[in-house]
N, C-alpha and C positions, 0 to 999 in steps of 0.2 A: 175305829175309823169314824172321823164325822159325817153326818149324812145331812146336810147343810142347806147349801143352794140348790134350790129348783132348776133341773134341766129337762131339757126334753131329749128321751131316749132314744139315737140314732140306727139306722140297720146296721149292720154289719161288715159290710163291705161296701166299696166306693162304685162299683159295679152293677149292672144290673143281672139278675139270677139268668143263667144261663138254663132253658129246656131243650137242649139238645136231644133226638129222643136217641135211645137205644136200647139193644134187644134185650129182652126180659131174662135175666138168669135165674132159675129157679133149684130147689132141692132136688126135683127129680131131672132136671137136665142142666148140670152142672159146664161150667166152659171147656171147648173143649183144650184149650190151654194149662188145663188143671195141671197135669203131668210136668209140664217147666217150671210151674211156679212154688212145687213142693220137689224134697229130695227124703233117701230113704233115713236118714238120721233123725233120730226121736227127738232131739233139742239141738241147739246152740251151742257151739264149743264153753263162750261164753258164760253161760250159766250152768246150774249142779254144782257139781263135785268135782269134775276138771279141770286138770291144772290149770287151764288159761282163765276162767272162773275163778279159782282161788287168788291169781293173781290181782285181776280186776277187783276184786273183795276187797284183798290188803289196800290198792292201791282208793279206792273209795273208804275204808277205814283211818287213813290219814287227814283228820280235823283238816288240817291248814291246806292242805291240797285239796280235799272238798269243799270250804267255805271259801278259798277264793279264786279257785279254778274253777275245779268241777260246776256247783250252782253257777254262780254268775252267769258260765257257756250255756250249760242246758237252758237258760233261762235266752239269752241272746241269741240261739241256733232259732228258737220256736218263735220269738217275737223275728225276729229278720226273715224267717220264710213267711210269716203271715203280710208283713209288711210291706215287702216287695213286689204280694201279690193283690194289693188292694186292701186286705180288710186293716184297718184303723185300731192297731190293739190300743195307742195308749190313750187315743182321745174314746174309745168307747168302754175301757177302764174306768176314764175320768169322768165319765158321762154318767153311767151307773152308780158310783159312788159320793155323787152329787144328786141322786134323784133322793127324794123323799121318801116316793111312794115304796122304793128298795125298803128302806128302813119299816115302813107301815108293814110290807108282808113278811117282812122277819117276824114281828108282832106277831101277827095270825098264825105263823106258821107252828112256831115256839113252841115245844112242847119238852118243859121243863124235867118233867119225871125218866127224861131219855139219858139210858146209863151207859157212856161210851164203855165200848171194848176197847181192849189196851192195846190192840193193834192199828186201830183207827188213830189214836193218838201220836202215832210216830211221823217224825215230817216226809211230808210227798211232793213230788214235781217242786222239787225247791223251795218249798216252804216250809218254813219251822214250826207252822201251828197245822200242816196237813191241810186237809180241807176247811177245817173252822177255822177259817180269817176271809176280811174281806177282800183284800188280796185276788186269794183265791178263786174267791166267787165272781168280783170282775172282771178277770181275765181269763174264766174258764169259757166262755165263748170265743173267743178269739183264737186262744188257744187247741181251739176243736176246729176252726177252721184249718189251722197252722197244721194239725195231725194228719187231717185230710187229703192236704194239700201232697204231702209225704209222701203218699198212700200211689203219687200218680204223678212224680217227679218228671219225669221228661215230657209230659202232656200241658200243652199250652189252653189251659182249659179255666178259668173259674173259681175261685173258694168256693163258691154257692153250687158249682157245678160238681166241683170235688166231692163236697159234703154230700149233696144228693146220692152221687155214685156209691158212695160208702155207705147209706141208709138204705138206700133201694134195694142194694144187695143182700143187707137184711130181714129186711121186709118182704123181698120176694120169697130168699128162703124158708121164712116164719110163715107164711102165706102158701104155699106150696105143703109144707109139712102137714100144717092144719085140714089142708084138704086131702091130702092122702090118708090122715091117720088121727083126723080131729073126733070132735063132738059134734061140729055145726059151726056156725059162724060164733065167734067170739063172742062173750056178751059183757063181761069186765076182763080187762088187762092190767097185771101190776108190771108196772116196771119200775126194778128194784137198782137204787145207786142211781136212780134219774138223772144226778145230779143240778145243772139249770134246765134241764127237760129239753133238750136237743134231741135227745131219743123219743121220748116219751110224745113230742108232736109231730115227730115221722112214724111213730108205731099210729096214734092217733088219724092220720091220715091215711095210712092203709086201710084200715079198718073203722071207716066212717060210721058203725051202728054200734061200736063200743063204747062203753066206759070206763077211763082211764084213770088209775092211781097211780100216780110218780111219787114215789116212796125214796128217801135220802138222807141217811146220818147226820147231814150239815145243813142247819136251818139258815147259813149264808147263803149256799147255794138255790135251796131251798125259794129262799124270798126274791132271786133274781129270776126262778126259773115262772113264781108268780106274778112276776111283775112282766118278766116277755111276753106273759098270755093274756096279759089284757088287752081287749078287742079283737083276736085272733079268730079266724072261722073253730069252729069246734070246741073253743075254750068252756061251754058250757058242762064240756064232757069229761071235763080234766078235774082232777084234785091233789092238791100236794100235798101231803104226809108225812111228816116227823118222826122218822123211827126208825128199828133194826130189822134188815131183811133178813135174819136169822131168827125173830122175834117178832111177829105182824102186829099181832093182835087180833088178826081174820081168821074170820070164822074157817070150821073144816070145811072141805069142797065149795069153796065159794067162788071160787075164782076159774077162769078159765085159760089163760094164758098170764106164765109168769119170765119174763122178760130180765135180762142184765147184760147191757149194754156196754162193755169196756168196764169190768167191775173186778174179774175173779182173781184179774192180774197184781190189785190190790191186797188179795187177801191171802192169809197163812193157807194151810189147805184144810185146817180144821175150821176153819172158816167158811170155806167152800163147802164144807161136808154138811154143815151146818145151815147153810144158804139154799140146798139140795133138799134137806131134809124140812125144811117147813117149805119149801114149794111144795114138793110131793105133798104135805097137811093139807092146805088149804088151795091145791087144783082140784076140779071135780075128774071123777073118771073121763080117763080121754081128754082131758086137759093137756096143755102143751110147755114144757121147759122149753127155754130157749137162753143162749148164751152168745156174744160174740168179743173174741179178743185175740191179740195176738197169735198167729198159730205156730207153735213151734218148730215145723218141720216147713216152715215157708222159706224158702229159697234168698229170697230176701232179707227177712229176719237174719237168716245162720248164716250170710255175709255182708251184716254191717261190717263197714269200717270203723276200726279199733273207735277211735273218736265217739262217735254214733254209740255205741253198743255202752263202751264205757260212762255216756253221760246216762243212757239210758238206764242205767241200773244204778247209777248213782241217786235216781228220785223216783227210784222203784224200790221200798226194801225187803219186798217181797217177793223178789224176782227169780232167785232161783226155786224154790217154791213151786209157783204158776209155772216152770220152763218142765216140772218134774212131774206134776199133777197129772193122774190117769181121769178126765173129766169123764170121756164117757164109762169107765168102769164104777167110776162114786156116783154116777147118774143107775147103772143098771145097779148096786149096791142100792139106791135112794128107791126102789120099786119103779122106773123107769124102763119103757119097751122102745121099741122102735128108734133107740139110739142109734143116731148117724152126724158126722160130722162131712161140713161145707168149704172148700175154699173158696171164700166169697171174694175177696181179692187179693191183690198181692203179697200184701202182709197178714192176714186175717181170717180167721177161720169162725164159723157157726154150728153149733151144736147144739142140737135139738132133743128132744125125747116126751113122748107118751105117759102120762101116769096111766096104770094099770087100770082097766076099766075091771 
């Protein structure tokens, strides 16, 4: 992709953020909604081993049915929810892929001797190069709006207000855990799969005395998420990283909360195990895991409509995987205590744990 003409990089949305306040949901006092919005079923008919899963397989293993069905819609379902509701995907696409300074923080970011995993390499969310393309990396904001949005379908509320709900939920619960069963206040946080550091400036903001490493396989995304942080309050606290969160390069005990934001859903489960396993390295004692992604047993989730479920797994190819993955048992496997998982909202669940002090 050229990176060409000078432009100047617009917000987000055509709106202004919405701070409605509401009540703090934390790990130790969960909603008391929990119970409707989970059922007793470990997964999705959908995904596994289940016939209805096998079928949806076959039916996503048909080339010509996926390249001009399936993609296409996934791809029009996510851009028409954002666009309807204000945020601007194609001109803040085009805006980012026309700025310069994208291009400059690819530069910096680059880090050449980075050996992808072969699972990284398979295309996602409708794209044929996965996350390495630019593509990708311009429309993965937008596209996090669009998610968000999902997340709170019948609420006439916001992208910016959507998004909040969906970090804060986070955030509280990551904030909540630490005080129960931390070290002390935070002093560096990775958060791992940054990707444009949507997460990485909401974790940032909770924890205003920390310092932040967003850390991200795709030095596309990478360069955009350097590039939204220019002039930003706290960006002096921020650093983006070229590399595998299976593979840091950080030192033992160094770290004190290790962060992955909408990541695991992407990975094989040896991936995960693996993702686990250098957390546990490099947190200090009483350091904090932290995960948040789709929760299986959400109510929501195990009744998309066929449509839904089926795009959904079509630009997931790790989906049955992540629907089968025991996270908190690879977490008490990884030397993790105080394993507990969050229904943070409708579709989505957080999971937490202690390295062993």
């Amino acid at each position: 992709m050229m990176m060409t003409a000078s432009a100047r990089v617009s917000r987000p949305v055509s709106r202004p953020a919405s701070r409605v306040a509401r009540p703090r949901v934390t790990a130790r006092a969960a909603p008391s909604s929990d119970s409707a919005l989970t059922t007793d079923k470990a997964k999705p008919d959908w995904a596994g081993d289940d016939f209805l899963s096998k079928v949806v397989d076959a039916a996503i293993g048909n080339e010509l049915l996926y390249e001009n069905v399936m993609k296409p819609m996934a791809r029009r379902t996510l851009i028409n929810t954002a666009e309807k509701n204000g945020v601007r995907w194609r001109d803040i696409a085009a805006e980012l892929e026309a700025d310069p300074a994208v291009k400059a923080a690819y530069d910096a970011v680059l880090n050449e001797d980075v050996a992808y995993p072969d699972y990284y390499l398979k295309p996602f969310h409708a794209y044929a190069e996965g996350n390495l393309c630019w593509l990708a990396a311009v429309e993965a904001e937008p596209a996090t709006y669009s998610m968000a949005l999902r997340v709170y379908p019948k609420e006439r509320i916001t992208a910016e207000e959507a998004q909040r709900r969906l970090r804060d939920s986070y955030t509280d619960a990551l904030r909540a855990h630490v005080e129960a069963h931390g070290a002390g206040e935070p002093e560096t946080i990775v958060d791992v799969g940054c990707s444009v550091g949507m997460s990485t400036r909401y974790i940032s903001e909770a924890f205003p005395n920390s310092q932040m490493i967003g850390l991200d396989l795709s030095p596309h995304m990478l360069a955009v998420a350097k590039r939204r942080d220019e002039g930003r309050p706290g960006a002096e606290r921020r650093r983006w990283v070229h590399g595998l969160g299976e593979a840091t390069g950080m030192a033992d005990a160094s770290v004190d909360v290790v962060s992955l934001a909408f990541v695991i859903h992407e990975c094989p489960e040896s991936a995960t195990r693996a993702l686990m396993t250098e957390a546990a390295r490099i947190l200090k004692p009483g350091g904090t895991f932290v995960m948040t992604d789709n929760n299986p047993k959400s109510a929501v989730i195990q009744n998309l409509p066929p449509a839904l479920f089926t795009l959904m797994k079509s630009t997931e190819p790790h989906s049955n995987e992540y629907y089968q993955v025991d996270v908190e048992g690879l977490l008490e496997e990884c030397g993790f205590e105080h394993v507990h998982s969050e229904q943070t909202d409708p579709r989505h669940r957080t999971v937490l744990g202690s390295k062993k002090k």
